[in-house]
C-alpha positions in Angstrom: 92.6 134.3 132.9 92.6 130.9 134.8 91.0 127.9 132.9 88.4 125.9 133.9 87.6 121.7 133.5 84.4 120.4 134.4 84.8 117.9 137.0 84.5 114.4 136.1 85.6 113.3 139.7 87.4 113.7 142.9 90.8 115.1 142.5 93.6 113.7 144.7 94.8 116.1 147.1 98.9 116.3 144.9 96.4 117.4 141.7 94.6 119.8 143.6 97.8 121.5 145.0 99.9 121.2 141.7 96.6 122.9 140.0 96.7 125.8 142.4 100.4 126.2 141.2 100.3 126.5 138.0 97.2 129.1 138.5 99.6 131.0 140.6 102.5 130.9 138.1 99.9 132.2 135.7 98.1 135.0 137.9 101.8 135.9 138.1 102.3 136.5 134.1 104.8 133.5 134.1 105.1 130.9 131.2 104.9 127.2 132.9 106.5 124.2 130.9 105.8 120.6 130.9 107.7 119.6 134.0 109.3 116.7 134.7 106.1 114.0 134.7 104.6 115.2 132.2 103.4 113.4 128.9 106.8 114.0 127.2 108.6 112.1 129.6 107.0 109.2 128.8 107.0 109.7 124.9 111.1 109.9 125.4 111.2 106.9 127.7 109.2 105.1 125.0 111.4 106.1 122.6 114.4 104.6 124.3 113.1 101.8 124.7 112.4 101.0 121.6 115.9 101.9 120.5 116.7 99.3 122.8 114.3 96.2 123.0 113.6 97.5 126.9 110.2 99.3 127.3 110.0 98.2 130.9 110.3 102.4 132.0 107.1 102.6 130.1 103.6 101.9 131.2 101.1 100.8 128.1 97.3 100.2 128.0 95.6 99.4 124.9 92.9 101.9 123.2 89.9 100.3 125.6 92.5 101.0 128.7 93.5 98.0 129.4 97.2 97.2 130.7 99.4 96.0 127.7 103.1 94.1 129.5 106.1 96.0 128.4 108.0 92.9 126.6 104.5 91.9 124.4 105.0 96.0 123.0 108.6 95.1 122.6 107.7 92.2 120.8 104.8 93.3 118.3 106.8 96.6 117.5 109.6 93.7 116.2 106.9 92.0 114.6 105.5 95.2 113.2 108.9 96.2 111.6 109.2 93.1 109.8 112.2 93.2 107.1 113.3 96.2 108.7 114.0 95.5 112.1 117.3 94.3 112.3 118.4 98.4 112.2 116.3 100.0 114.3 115.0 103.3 113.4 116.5 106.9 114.5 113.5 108.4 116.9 112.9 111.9 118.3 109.8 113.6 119.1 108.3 115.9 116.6 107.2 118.6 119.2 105.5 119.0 122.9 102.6 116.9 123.5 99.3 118.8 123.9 97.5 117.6 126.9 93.6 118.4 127.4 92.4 117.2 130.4 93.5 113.4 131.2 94.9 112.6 127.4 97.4 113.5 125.7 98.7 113.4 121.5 102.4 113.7 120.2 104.1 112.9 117.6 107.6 111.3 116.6 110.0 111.6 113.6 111.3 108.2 112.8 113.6 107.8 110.4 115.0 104.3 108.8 118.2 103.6 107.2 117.6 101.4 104.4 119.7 99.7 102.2 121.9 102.2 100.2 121.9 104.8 102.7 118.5 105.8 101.5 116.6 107.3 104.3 112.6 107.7 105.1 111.1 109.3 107.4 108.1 110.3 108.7 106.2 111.0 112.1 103.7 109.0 113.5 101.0 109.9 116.2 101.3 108.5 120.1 97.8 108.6 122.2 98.6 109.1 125.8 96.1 108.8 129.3 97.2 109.7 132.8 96.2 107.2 135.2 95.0 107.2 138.4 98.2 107.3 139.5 98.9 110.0 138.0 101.6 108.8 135.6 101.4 109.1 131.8 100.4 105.8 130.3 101.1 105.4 126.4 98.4 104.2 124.3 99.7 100.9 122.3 98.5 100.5 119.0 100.0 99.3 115.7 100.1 102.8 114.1 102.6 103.8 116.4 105.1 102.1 114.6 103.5 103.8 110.9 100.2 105.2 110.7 99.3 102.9 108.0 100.1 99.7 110.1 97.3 97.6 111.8 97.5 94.7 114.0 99.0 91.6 111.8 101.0 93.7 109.3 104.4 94.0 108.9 106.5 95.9 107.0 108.0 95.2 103.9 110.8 96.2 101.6 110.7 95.8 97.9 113.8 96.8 95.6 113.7 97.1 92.0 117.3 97.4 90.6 118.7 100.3 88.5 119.8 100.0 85.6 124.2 99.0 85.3 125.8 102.0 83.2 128.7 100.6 80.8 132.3 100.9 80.6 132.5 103.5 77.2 135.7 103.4 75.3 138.1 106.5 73.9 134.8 106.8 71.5 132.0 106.8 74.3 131.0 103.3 72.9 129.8 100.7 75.6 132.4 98.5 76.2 130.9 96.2 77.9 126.8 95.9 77.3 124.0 93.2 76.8 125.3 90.4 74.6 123.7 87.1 74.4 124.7 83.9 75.7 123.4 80.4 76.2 123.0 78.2 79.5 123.6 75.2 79.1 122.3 72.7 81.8 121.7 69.0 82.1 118.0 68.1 83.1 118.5 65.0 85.6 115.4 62.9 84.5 116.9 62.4 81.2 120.2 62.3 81.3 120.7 57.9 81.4 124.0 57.8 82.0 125.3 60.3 84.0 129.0 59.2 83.8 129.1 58.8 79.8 127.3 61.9 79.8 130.2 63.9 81.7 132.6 62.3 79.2 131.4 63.6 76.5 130.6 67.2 78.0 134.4 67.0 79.3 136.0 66.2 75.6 133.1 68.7 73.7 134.5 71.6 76.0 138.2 70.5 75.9 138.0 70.8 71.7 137.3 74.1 71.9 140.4 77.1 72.2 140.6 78.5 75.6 140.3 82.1 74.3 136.1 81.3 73.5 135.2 78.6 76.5 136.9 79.1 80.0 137.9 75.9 81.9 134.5 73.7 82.4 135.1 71.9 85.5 132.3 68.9 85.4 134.1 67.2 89.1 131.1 67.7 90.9 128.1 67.4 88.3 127.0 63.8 88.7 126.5 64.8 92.7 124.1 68.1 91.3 122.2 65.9 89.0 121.8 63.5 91.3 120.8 65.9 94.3 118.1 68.0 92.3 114.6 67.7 91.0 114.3 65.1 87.6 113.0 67.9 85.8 115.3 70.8 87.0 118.0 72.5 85.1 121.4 71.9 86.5 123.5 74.9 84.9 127.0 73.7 83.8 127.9 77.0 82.1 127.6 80.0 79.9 128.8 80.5 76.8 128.4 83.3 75.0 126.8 82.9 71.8 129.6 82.1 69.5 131.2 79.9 71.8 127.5 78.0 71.7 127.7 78.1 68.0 131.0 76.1 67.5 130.3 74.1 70.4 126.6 73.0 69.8 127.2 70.3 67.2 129.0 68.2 70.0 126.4 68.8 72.4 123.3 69.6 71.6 122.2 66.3 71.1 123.5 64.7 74.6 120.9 63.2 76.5 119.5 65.6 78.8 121.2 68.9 78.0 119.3 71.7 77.8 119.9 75.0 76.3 118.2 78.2 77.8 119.0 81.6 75.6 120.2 84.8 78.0 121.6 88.0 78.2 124.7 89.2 80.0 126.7 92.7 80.8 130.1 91.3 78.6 132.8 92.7 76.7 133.5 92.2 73.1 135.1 88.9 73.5 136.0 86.8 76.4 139.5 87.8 76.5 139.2 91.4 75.6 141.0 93.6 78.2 139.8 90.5 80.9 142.1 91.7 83.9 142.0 95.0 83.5 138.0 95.5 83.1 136.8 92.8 85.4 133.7 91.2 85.5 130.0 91.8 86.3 128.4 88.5 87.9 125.5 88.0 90.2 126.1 88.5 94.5 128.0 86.0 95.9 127.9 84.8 98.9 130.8 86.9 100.3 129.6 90.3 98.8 126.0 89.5 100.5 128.1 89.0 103.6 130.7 92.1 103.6 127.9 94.5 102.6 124.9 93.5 103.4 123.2 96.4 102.8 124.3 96.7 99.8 123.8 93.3 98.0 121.0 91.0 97.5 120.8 87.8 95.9 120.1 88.4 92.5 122.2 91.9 92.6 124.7 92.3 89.7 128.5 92.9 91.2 131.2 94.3 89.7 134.5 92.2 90.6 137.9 92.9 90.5 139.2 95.7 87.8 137.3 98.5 86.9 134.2 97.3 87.6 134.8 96.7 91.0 136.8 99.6 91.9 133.9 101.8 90.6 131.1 99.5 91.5 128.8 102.1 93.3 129.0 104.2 90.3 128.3 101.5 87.8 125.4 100.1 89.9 123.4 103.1 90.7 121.1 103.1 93.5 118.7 100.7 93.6 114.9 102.1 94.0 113.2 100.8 97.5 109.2 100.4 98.6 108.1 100.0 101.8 104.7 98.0 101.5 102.5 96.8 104.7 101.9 93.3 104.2 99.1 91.6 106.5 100.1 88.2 107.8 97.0 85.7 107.4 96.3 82.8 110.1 97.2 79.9 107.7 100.9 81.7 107.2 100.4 83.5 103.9 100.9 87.2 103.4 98.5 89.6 101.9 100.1 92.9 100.0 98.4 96.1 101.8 99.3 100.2 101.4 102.5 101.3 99.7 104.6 103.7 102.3 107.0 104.5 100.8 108.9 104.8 97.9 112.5 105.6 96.3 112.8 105.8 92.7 115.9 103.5 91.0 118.9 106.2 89.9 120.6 104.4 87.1 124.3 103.7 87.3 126.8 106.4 85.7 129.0 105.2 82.3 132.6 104.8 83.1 134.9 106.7 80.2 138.0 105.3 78.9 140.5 105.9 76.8 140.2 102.3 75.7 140.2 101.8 71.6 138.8 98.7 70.9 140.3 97.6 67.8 143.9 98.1 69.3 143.1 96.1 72.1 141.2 93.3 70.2 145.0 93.3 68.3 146.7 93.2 71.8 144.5 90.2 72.8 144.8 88.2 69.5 148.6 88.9 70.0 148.8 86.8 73.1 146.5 84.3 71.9 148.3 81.4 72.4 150.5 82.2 74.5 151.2 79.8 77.4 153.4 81.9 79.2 152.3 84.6 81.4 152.5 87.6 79.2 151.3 91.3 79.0 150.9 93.8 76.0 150.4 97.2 76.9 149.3 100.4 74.3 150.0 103.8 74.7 148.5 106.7 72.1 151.6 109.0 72.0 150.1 112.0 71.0 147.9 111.8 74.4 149.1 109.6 76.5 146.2 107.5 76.1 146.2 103.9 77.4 144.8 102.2 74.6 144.9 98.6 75.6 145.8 96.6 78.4 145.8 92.7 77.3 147.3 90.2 79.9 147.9 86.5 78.8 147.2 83.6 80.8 147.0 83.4 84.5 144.9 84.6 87.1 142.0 86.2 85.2 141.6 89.3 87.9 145.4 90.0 87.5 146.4 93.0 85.2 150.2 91.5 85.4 150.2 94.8 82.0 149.9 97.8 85.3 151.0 96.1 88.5 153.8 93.4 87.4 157.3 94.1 89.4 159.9 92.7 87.4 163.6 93.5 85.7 163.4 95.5 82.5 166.4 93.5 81.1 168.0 95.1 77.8 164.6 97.4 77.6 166.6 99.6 80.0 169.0 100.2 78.1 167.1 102.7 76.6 167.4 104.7 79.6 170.7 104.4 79.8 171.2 105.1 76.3 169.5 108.6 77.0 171.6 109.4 80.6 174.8 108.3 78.6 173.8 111.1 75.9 172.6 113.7 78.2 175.3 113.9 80.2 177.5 113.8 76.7 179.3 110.7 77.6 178.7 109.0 74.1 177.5 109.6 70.7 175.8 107.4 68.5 179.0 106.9 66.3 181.7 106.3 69.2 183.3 103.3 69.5 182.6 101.7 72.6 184.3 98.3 72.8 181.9 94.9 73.4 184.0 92.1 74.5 182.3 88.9 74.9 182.8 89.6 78.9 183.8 92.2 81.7 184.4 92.0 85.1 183.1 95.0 87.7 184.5 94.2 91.5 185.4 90.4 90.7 181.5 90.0 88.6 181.4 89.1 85.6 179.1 90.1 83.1 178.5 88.5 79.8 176.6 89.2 76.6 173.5 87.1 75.8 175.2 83.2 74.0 178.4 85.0 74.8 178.7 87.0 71.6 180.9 89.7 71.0 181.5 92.2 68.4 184.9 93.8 68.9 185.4 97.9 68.8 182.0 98.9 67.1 179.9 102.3 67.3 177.7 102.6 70.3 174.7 102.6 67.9 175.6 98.8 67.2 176.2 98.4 70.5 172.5 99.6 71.2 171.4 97.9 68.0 172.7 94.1 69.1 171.7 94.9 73.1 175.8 94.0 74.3 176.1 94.6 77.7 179.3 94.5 78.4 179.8 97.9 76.2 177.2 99.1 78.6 178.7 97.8 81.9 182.0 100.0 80.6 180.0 102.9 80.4 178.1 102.4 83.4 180.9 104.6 85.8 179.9 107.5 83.7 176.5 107.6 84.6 177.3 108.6 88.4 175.9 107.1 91.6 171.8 108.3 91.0 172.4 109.5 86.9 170.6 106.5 85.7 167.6 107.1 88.6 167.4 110.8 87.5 167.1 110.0 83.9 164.5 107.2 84.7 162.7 109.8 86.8 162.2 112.5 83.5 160.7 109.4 82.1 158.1 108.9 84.3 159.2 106.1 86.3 158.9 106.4 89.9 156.4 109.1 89.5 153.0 108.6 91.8 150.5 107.7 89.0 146.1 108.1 89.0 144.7 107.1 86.1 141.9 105.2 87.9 143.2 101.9 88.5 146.4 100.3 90.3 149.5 100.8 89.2 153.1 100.0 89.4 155.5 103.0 88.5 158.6 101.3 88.6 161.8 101.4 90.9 165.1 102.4 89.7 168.1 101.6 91.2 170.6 104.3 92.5 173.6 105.0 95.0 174.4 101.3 94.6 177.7 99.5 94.6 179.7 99.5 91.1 178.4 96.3 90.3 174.7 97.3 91.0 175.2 100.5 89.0 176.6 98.2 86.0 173.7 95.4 86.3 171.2 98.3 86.7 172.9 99.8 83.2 171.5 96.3 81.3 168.0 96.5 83.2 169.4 93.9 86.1 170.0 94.5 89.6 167.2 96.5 92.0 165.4 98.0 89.0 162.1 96.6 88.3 159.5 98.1 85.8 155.6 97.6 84.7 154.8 97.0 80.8 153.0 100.0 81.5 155.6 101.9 83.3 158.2 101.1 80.6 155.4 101.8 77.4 155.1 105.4 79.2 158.7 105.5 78.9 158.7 104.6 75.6 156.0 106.9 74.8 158.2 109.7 76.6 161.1 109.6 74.2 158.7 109.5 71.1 156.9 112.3 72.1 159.9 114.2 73.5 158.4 115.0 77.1 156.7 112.7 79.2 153.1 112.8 80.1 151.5 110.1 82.8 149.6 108.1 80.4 145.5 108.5 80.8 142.6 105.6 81.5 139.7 106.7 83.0 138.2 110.2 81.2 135.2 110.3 83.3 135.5 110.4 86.2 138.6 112.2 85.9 141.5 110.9 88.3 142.1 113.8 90.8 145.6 113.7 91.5 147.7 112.8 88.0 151.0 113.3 88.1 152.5 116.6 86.7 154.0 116.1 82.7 158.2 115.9 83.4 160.8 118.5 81.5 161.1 118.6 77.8 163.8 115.9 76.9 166.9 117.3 75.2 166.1 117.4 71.4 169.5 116.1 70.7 169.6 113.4 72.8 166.6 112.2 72.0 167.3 112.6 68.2 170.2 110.3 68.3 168.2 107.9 70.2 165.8 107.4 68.2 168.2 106.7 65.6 169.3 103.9 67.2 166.1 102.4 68.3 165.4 102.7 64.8 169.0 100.5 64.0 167.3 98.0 66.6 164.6 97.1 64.0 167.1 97.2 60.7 170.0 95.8 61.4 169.9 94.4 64.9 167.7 92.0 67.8 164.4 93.0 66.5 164.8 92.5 62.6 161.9 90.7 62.4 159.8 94.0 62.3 161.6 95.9 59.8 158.5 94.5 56.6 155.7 95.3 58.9 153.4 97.1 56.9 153.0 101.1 58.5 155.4 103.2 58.8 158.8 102.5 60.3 159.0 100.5 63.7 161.4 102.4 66.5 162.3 99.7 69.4 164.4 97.5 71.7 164.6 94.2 73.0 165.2 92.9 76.3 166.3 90.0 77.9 166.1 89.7 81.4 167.5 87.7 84.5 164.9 86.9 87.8 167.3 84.5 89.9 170.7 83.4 90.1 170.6 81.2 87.2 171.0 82.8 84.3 168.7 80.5 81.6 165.8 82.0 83.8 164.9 84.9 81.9 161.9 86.8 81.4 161.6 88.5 77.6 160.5 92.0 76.7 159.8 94.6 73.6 159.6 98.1 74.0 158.9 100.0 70.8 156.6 102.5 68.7 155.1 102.6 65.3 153.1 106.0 64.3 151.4 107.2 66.8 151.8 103.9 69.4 153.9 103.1 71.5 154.2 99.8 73.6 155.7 97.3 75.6 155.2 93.3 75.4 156.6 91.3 78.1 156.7 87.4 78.5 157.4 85.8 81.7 160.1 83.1 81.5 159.9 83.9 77.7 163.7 83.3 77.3 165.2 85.0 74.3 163.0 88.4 73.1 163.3 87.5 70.0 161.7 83.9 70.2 158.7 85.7 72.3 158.2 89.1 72.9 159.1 90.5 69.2 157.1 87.4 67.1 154.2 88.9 70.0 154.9 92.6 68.6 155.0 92.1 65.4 151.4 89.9 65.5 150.1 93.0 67.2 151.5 95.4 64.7 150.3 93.4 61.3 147.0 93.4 63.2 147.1 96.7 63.7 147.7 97.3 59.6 145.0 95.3 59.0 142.3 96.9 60.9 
């Protein structure tokens, strides 16, 4: 039955006749909807406007009725929003609007994207009156924006940071967790004199080895001291704690220098697996400004390695509150009602097949080294990657995964196997090394221009002579030597979790590229790692991609290649064996362990032929790896004295 209003006043004659309508529609048995004027409209228009920054479409009285200008709405809902308003929110209504009389309610669902993709929402009430025009006016008031929001407030995000999960080794042992260090810092008001000061910093840092203090660069620490507060703490650097124990008899009694004891995310040492890990460090100003709703100052980053490539794991989610705060005359801020609130979710551990004490031996192998230089460790049984140590040079590059450079000799190896496969040789042939031979008008020479006469090819192998393997190099066919590489893993498209360079083998070449790539020379160009899984490959019999990252588990490792042929890989075995006995690597034959399987490698990068890079490729027991040394010169002056460190330390862990 028709409704009735008591009449506060005179209608207008458009009322009256839209009234008798909608009585009509309903003596009729018809369902009417909220046409186009009706309170919804204006709810939408107000929503798009404040999408927008334009409310201009929308008219707005306050609570007592009287006219509130668009733009000063526009403005307070900014104000209103406070840290959040640089996004606005995603708006819809939550519903029609239910109209008695002259006013009107809704609601809307608003929904903000906060940092982290976390999302909140939650639906907030609207007042609306008709006027006399007829239109739908909205009612402005503060709780529009959240209920809990009065005039003044703002809103106001608070983050509380989840806790970093660790890098685990092949154990499930943090690699990397909380270990202490010590700031040290210069306080300006009682420093004297600055310049002696800097000095004796400089030649206190210098004293100590590389390996437990990075490079302190003091250039700009007089300008610091003399820009800050006298009784500030200008950081010069961290140390971890036994750095700051060697170092503190130098120091610690330097005017002005303060001490302030810490805790940082670190690895073992400074050096252990550096490149290959990366480092945790606080936002900088480019990772505020690449993500900024990600990062805040104070955040802990992962960069470079595996820390940054699995960051967002590592991190966790960071827990948010949405607080009112209430904005006093004189400028300060009150706290008011918590809104909302997101719990921290703790970072997830990153599983490796890392062993620590085989890496610790990798790093103290290259210690010293002032060439660039990489060790690499695979378990054979598994395939495991069990250290990754890269010497000096850029500290973010793993020069052990991603270098691309000639495998010299090393390849030979390789060859070795295609020459036996394809029965072209046997370890006791006699295969001729002259001191030179000439392919197409090349020549090709042995390393100091030996040469050994008509000798079996296991000598051959044993004292690395290339020109015994340039002769043989026609037998191997156009792609033979890229085929073999291939059942070896090189070539193949990797995942273990970080970046990695497979290696490139030459094939279809002229017949001088086919002899250089016989020695490890020409187009062919290998990763410690690509030529350790190699390595691994003909100890093991088969090759399997070599693993890193356990957990989570790469998606898309490549497929394990054919069984080798036992009898080729029996005969070269014994001749990597011959390497260590009687030929280029005899400095390994009294390592303690059982017996040492390996070759040596010497390789050319340019045209002149005393630039050479040095290499080792080998396995003792269940390890296999590869040492390489850029511009190292002869292998054995560098990359065997490097293997054999490793393996003593190895023996005497």
């Amino acid at each position: 039955m028709p409704v009735s209003y008591p009449v506060r006043r005179r209608l207008p004659r458009r009322r009256v006749l839209a009234a008798l309508a909608a009585a009509a529609l309903t003596a009729a048995g018809l369902t009417g909807c909220s046409g186009e004027d009706g309170p919804e409209q204006s709810v939408d228009a107000f929503l798009k406007g404040w999408r927008s920054g334009n409310l201009q479409a929308v008219g707005f009285v306050d609570p007592a009725g009287t006219r509130v200008p668009a733009t000063d709405v526009a403005k307070e809902i900014k104000a209103l929003s406070g840290e959040l308003a640089a996004t606005p929110p995603e708006l819809k209504r939550a519903g029609d609007a239910k109209v008695t009389a002259d006013a009107a309610t809704a609601r809307i669902q608003v929904t903000w994207t906060l940092p982290g993709q976390t999302r909140w929402t939650y639906e907030s009430p609207v007042r609306l009156k008709r006027g006399d025009d007829d239109q739908w006016q909205m009612i402005w008031e503060p709780a529009v924006v959240q209920e809990k929001l009065e005039k003044g407030d703002r809103l106001a995000l608070r983050r509380d940071t989840a806790p970093r999960a660790g890098v685990l080794d092949g154990a499930g042992s943090p690699i990397v967790a909380p270990r202490p260090v010590v700031r040290v810092g210069v306080q300006p008001g009682e420093a004297g004199d600055v310049k002696a000061l800097v000095r004796q910093l400089d030649a206190a840092f210098k004293a100590i080895r590389p390996a437990l203090v990075p490079p302190v660069d003091l250039t700009d620490l007089p300008k610091r001291l003399t820009e800050a507060e006298p009784g500030a703490f200008v950081e010069v650097v961290t140390l971890r704690d036994e750095a700051y124990r060697q170092i503190k008899p130098r120091i610690y009694d330097l005017p002005g220098t303060k001490f302030q004891s810490d805790k940082l995310d670190l690895a073992p040492t400074r050096e252990f697996a550096r490149a290959l890990l990366g480092s945790v460090d606080p936002a900088q100003a480019d990772d505020i400004q690449a993500h900024p709703d990600k990062y805040v100052a104070g955040d802990l980053v992962g960069h470079g390695g595996l820390q940054g490539r699995y960051d967002d794991r590592l991190r966790g989610v960071p827990g948010l509150t949405v607080v009112t705060e209430h904005s006093a005359p004189d400028g300060s801020t009150t706290p008011g009602t918590e809104v909302f609130r997101s719990e921290p979710k703790a970072g997830q551990s990153l599983k490796t097949t890392l062993d620590v004490a085989t890496q610790n031996a990798a790093d103290a192998a290259l210690r010293g080294e002032a060439r660039r230089a990489a060790l690499v460790a695979v378990r054979i049984s598994d395939g495991a990657v069990l250290a990754a140590a890269n010497g000096p040079g850029p500290a973010g590059e793993n020069l052990a995964f991603t270098a691309q450079v000639p495998p010299g000799s090393t390849f030979k190896m390789v060859s070795a196997l295609a020459l036996l496969d394809k029965g072209a040789v046997t370890p006791s042939a006699t295969v001729a090394c002259p001191k030179t031979a000439v392919v197409d008008g090349r020549p090709f020479k042995n390393s100091d221009d030996f040469e050994l006469g008509s000798v079996p090819f296991t000598t051959d192998f044993a004292k690395s002579c290339n020109t015994a393997f340039v002769a043989l190099a026609p037998k191997l066919g156009p792609d033979g030597l890229a085929t073999t590489g291939r059942t070896l893993g090189l070539e193949a498209k990797w995942d273990l979790g970080a970046e990695v360079f497979a290696g490139s083998v030459s094939a279809n070449g002229s017949a001088t590229e086919q002899a250089a790539a016989a020695i490890g020379q020409g187009t062919t160009v290998v990763s410690p790692l690509a030529m350790a899984g190699a390595t691994a490959a003909v100890a093991r019999g088969r090759w399997e991609q070599p693993t890193l990252v356990l957990d989570p588990a790469p998606q898309q490792a490549a497929p394990a290649g054919p069984a080798l042929k036992p009898e080729s890989v029996a005969a070269l075995k014994t001749m990597m064996r011959a390497v260590v006995t009687s030929g280029t690597a005899s400095a390994l034959k009294d390592v303690p362990g059982e017996p040492v399987y390996g070759k040596t490698g010497t390789a050319e990068y340019d045209n002149n032929p005393a630039h050479t890079h040095a290499w080792f490729v080998g396995w003792q027991g269940d390890v296999a790896f590869a040492v390489f040394v850029e511009q190292g010169g002869a292998s054995t002056a560098s990359a065997v004295p490097i293997s054999e460190r490793f393996l003593r330390a190895l023996a005497a862990r």
